[in-house]
C-alpha positions in Angstrom: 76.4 34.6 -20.3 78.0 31.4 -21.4 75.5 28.2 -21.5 75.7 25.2 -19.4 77.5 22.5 -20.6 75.4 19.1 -21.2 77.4 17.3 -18.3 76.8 20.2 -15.3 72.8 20.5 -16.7 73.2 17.0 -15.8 74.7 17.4 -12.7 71.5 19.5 -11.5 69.3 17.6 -12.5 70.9 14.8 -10.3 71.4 16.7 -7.7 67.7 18.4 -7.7 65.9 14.4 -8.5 68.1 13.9 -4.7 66.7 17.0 -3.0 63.1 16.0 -3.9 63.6 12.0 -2.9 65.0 13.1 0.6 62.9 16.2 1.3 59.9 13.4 0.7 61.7 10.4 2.3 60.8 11.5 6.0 57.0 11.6 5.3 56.5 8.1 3.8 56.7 4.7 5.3 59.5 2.3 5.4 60.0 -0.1 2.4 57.2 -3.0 2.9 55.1 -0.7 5.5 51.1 0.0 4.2 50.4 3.8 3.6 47.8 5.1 5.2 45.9 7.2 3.2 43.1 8.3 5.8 42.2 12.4 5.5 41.1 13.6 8.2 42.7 13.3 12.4 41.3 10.8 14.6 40.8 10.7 18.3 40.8 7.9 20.5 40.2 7.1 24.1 42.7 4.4 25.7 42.4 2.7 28.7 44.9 0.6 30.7 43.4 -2.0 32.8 45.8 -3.4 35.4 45.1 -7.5 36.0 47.9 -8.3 38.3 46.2 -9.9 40.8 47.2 -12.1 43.5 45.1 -14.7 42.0 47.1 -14.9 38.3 50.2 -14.0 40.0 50.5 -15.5 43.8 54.1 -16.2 43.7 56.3 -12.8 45.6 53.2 -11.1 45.0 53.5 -7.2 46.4 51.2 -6.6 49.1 53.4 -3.3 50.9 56.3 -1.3 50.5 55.0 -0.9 48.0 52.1 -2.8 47.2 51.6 -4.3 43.7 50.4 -1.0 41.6 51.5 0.6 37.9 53.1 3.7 37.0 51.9 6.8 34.8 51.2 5.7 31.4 53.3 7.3 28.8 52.7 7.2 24.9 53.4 9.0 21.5 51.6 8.8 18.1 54.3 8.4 15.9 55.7 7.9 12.7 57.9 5.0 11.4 60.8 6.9 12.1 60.7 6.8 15.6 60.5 3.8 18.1 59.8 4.7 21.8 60.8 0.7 22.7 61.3 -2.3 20.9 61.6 -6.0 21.4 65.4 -7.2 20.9 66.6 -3.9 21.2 68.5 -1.6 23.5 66.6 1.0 25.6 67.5 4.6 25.3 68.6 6.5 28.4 65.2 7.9 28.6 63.3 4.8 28.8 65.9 3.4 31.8 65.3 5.7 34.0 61.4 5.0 33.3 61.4 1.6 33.3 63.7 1.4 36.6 62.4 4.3 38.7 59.4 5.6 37.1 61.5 8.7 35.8 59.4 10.9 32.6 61.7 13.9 32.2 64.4 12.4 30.3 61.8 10.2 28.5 59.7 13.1 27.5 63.0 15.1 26.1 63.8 12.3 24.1 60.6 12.4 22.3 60.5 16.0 21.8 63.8 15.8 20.1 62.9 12.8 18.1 59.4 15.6 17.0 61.8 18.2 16.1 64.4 16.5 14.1 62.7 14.5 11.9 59.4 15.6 12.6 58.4 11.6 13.8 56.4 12.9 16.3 52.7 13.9 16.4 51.5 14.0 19.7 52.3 13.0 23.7 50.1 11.5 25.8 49.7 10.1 29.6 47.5 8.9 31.8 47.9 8.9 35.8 49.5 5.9 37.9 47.5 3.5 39.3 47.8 2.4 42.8 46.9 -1.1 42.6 47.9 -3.8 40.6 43.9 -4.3 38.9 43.0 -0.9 38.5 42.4 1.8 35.5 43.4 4.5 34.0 42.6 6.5 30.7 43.6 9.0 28.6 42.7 10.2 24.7 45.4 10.9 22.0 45.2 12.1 18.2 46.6 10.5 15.4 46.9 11.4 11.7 47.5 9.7 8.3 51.6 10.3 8.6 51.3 9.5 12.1 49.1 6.7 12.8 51.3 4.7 15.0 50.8 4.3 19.2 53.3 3.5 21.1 53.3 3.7 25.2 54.9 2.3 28.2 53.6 1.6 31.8 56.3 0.9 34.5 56.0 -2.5 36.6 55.9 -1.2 40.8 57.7 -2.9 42.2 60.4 -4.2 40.2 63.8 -3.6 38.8 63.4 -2.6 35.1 60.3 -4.2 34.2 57.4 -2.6 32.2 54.5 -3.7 29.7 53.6 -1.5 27.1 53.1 -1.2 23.2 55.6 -0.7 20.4 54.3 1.1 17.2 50.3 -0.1 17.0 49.1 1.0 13.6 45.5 2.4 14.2 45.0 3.0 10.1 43.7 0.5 7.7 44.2 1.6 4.7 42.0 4.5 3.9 40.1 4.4 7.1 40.6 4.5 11.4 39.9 1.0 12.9 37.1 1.9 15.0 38.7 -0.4 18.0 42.0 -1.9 19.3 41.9 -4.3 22.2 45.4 -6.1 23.2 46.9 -8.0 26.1 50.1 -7.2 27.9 52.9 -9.1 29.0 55.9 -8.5 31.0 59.0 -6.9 29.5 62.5 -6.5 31.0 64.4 -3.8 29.9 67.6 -5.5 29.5 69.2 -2.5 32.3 68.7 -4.2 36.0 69.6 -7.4 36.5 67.1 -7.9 39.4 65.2 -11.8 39.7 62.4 -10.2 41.8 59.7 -7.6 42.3 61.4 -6.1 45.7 65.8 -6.7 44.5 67.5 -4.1 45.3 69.7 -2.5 41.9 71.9 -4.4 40.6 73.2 -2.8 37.2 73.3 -5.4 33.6 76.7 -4.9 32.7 76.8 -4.8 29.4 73.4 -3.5 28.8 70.8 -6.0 27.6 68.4 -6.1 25.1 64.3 -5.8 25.6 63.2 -9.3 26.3 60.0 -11.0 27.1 59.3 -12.4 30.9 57.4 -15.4 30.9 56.6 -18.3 33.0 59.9 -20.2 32.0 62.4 -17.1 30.8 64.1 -16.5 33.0 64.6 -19.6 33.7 65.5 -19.0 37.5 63.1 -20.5 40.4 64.0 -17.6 42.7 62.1 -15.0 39.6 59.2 -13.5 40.2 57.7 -14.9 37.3 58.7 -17.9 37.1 55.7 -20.7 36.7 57.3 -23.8 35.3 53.8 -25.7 34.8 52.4 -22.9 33.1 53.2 -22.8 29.3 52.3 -19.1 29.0 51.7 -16.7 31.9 48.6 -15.0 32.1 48.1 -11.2 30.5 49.2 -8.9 33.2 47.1 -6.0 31.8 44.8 -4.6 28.8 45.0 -1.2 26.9 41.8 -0.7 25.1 41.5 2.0 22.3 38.2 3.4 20.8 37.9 6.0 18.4 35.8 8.7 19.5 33.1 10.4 17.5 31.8 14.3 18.1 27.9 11.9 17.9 27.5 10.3 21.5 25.1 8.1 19.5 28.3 6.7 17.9 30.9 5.6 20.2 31.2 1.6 20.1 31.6 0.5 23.3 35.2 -1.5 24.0 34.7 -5.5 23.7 36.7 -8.2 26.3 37.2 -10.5 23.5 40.9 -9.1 22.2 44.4 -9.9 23.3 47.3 -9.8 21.8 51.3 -11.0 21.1 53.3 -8.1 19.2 50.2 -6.4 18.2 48.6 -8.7 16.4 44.6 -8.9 17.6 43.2 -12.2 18.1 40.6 -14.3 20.6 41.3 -14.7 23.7 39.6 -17.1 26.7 39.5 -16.5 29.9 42.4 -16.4 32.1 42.2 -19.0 35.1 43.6 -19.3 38.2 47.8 -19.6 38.4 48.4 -22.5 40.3 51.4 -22.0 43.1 53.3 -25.2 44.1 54.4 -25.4 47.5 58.3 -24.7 47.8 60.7 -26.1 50.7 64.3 -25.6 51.8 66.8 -28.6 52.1 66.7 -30.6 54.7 69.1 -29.9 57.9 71.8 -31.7 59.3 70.7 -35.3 61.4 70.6 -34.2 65.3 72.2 -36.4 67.7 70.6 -39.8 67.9 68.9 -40.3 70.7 67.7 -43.6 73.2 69.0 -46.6 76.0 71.7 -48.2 75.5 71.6 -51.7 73.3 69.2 -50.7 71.5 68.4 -48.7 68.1 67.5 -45.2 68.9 66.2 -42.6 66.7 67.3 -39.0 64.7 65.3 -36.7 63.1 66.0 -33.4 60.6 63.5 -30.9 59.3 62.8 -28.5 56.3 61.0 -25.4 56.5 58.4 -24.1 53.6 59.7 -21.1 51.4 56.5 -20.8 49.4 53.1 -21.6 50.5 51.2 -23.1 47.9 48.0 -21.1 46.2 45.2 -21.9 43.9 45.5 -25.9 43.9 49.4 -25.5 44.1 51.0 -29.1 44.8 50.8 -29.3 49.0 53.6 -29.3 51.1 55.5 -32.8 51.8 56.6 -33.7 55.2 58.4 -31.2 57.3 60.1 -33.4 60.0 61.6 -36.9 59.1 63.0 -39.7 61.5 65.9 -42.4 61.4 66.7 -45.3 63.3 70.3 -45.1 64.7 72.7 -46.3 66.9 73.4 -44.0 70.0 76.4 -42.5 70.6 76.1 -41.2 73.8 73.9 -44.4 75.3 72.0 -43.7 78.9 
């Protein structure tokens, strides 16, 4: 049996030292990413509280066919290998058909794959719809120390492709489970329906859009559903609140109101106030005839009608009807 030369016993080495680094590679965190080095599983509860209310959001607000209301929730606990949904990215196939018709199959195979391949995947979770726009629902998921991220969506009804959700919440710190998450949501459009308001029929974005943001000013379109021009931030449209649960009674923490959140990040929050609704009107019309005796100045009028009636100390309505002095045509 001959010996291996010096350059192929360094040629497995190589090749073994690559093995090892990509066998390992799908198990660790992304360069910059904290390792969570928490032993044992965790569970938490999560509920989604629904605040779209005709109050923080009077303008085209859904009141049948169908009323305002929210879809199943449906989330993963996840590694940083796979992302359900993320901000300035495209969709998958999965999450358009959720995010435009409420649609979990294609969804739900997409994460399974995504748990078999590269093994990103801990756990799927969902919690029923709920049939008004300020109710709850709940649900509890497990995560662990390689997969200690949350990620979930919840489907805007009605509306074309709009949803809130949470992309990739870290519930570790460090070597320990936060005890509590609480965070605000806000609108998303899923870049896939080009739709302005809550009841437009489908109109497909051709070429597919990114995920974006809805706020009061973006789009910037009056005719949007969302659109507030006074307001420099809309109001949260709904809460997810997660508490970790303990097999003691004696120590479950109770979930605070004091927590919101933009991209994840926890912080204060005050309370929300009523969304003021300005009065909208058409144009005016055309003049009608002028009217009155002959020799003498007679008088036209036209008239606007009101598109939006205003809400919660919305600017009033001007004048309706306006009048002109004129000479008359057609004299008597």
């Amino acid at each position: 049996m001959e010996n291996p030369s010096p350059a192929a016993a360094l040629g497995r080495a190589l090749w073994a030292l690559l093995l090892a680094t990509l066998g390992g590679a799908a198990g660790h965190p992304r360069g910059g990413e904290s390792v969570c080095s928490a032993r044992a599983p965790a569970r938490y509860s999560i509920t989604f509280t629904g605040k779209w209310s005709q109050t923080a959001f009077p303008k085209q607000y859904p009141l049948f066919r169908p009323p305002a209301q929210w879809s199943s929730l449906l989330g993963a606990a996840h590694s940083s290998d796979y992302s359900m949904w993320r901000k300035n990215q495209y969709v998958s196939n999965g999450l358009r058909d959720f995010a435009e018709r409420g649609e979990a199959w294609a969804l739900m195979k997409e994460i399974e794959a995504a748990g078999e391949a590269l093994q990103s995947v801990h756990a799927v979770f969902s919690a029923p719809a709920v049939p008004s726009g300020t109710g709850q629902t709940s649900a509890e998921l497990e995560v662990q120390r390689r997969h200690s991220l949350v990620s979930f969506v919840v489907r805007i009804v009605p509306s074309p492709d709009w949803f809130v959700g949470v992309d990739s919440l870290d519930l570790c710190d460090g070597d320990s489970w936060r005890e509590q998450a609480a965070l605000d949501l806000y609108p998303y459009d899923a870049g896939t329906d080009s739709g302005f308001t809550f009841s437009s029929p489908n109109f497909a974005t051709i070429p597919q859009d990114t995920v974006t943001e809805i706020t009061s000013s973006s789009p910037s379109h009056p005719a949007n559903s969302f659109y507030y021009p006074r307001l420099k931030a809309l109001p949260p449209i709904a809460r997810v609140t997660l508490v970790r649960l303990r097999q003691s009674p004696r120590a479950f923490v109770p979930p605070t109101s004091v927590l919101a959140s933009r991209d994840n990040e926890i912080v204060d929050s005050a309370s929300v106030p009523e969304t003021p609704l300005d009065c909208e009107v058409s144009l005016w019309s055309s003049w009608g005839l002028c009217g009155g005796p002959c020799g003498k100045l007679g008088a036209k009028s036209r008239t606007r009608y009101v598109r939006v009636q205003p809400a919660n100390n919305g600017s009033p309505c001007p004048e309706l009807e306006e009048e002109a002095e004129c000479v008359p045509d057609n004299c008597v």
